[in-house]
N, C-alpha and C positions, 0 to 999 in steps of 0.2 A: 275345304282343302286348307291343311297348315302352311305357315310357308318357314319354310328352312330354317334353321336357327343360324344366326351370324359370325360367319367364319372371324373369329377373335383374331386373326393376323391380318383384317383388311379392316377399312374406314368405312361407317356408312355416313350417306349424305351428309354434310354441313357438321362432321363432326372430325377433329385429328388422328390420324392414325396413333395409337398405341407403342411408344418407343420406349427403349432401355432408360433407367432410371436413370438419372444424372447426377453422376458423383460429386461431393460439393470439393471446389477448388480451395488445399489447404494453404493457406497467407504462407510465405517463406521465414516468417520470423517463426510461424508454431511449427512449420515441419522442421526446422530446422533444429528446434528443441526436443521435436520426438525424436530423432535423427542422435543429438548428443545423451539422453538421457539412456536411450538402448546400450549406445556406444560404451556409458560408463558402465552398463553391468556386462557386456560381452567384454568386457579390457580389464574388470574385476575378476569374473570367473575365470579367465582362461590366462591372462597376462598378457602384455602389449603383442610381444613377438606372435604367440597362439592366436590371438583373439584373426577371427576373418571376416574379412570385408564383406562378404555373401553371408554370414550368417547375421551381420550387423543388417544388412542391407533386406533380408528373409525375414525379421522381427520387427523391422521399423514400416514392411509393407509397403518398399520403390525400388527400383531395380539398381544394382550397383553404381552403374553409369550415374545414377542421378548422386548420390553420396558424393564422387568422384568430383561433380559438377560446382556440390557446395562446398569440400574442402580440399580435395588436388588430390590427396594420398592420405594413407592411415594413417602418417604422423599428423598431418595436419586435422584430421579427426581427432587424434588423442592429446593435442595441443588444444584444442578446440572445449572437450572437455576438461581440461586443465584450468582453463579461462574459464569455464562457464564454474567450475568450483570457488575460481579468487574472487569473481564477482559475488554468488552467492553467500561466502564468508565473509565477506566484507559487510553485506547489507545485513545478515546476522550480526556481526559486532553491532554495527552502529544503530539497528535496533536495541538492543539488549544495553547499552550505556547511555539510550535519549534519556534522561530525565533524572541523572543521577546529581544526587545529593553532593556526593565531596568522590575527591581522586581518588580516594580505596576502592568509594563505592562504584566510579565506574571502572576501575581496575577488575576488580572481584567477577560485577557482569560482563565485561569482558572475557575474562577467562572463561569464566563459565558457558558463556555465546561458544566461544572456541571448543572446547573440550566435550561439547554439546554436539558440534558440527561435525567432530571430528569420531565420533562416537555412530551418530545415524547414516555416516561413510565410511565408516570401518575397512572393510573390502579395497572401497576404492582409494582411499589414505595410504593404506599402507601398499597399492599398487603405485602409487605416485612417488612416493617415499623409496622404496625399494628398486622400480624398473626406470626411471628417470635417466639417470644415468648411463642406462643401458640401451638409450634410444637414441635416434640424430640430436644435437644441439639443441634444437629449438623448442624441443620437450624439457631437456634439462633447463633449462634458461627462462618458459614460460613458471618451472615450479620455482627458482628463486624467484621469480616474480612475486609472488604469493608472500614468501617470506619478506621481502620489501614493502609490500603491500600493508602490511599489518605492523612492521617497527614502524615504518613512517604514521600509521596511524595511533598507534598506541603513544609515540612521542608526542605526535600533534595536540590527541585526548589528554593529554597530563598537563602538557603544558600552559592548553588554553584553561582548564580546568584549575590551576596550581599555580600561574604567572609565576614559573620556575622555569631555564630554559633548560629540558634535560639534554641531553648529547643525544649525539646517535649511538655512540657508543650502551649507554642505557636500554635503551628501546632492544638492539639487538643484543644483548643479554639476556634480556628475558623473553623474546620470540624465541632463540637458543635454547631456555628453560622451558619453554610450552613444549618444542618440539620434541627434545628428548622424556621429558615426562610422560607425554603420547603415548610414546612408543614404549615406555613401561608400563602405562596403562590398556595398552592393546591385549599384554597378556594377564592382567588384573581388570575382569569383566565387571568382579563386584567394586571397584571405583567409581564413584560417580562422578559427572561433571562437578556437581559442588565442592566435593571434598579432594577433585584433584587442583581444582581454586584453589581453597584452601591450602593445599599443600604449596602451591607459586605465591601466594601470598603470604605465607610462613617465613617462607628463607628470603623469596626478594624484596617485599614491601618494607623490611625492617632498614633496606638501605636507601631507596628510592624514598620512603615516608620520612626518615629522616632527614633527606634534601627538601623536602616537601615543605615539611615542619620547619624549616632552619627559613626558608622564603618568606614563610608566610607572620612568621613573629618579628 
């Protein structure tokens, strides 16, 4: 006589019942990055005002309530990725000029970091650039951020670089010069980071190199 085959939803003797697989619990620092990375291409595609919480909330695979939970509202979401872009641009600059020879050369890899940056976020630059404004305060406010962010450094890099002290006034003249060249380069695809360097190192470094030069002899 056979005996039965083992009903698969019961335990036999001295062994665990068979449960639901168990989801691995995501740390809040990575859900919180899957959570902004979505955010930036649903606020790219569709624009701040379009872009919806449920569909942000549908791609990133948690339920709205929990988004709600890590940044209050959708402004604080798209402020959120606002900061998580300054950070990023930031840690590109100051890669891209470790180890530079003399102040052109890490002028030049600068730019090029920038125009680099600004290029593999295309979509979402020129949503920031454009809808900023057009949101509460503290969207507009976190994107000058960004623009302080980089004259203070670009002053800082030159100076320690050049033992020249430049101004601020310098520094934001030429994040001024980055930005609106951008945005002529957004609609000239065939520009590339180098040659739009190039191009901010043509017209600005001849006044800045000149201070440069005057320090340093």
């Amino acid at each position: 006589m056979t005996s039965a085959p083992a009903d698969p939803g019961t335990a036999t003797p001295g062994t665990a019942a068979p449960g639901p697989a168990r989801r691995r619990r995501v740390p809040r620092a990575e859900r919180e990055s899957q959570m902004l990375a979505v955010a930036e291409q649903v606020f790219a595609e569709h624009g701040y005002l379009a872009a919806s919480m449920d569909e942000i909330a549908e791609r990133v695979g948690v339920s709205k309530p929990m988004l709600y939970e890590y940044f209050g509202s959708k402004e604080g979401l798209f402020v959120g990725c606002i900061e998580r872009a300054r950070a990023q641009l930031l840690a590109a600059t100051e890669r891209a000029v470790a180890g530079a020879a003399t102040p052109a050369d890490a002028l030049r890899r600068g730019l090029v970091a920038f125009f680099r940056f600004v290029a593999e976020h295309r979509r979402y630059w020129r949503l920031i650039r454009q809808e900023a404004a057009l949101t509460p305060p503290a969207a507009a406010a976190a994107v000058e951020q960004i623009r302080q962010q980089q004259s203070a450094f670009t002053a800082a890099m030159l100076t320690a670089l050049a033992d020249v002290d430049l101004t601020e006034a310098s520094a934001e003249i030429l994040v001024g010069a980055c930005e609106r060249l951008a945005l002529w380069v957004e609609h000239r695809p065939e520009i590339t980071p180098e040659q739009a360097a190039e191009l901010v190192m043509a017209v600005v470094w001849t006044g800045l190199g000149g201070r440069v030069n005057a320090a340093q002899s």
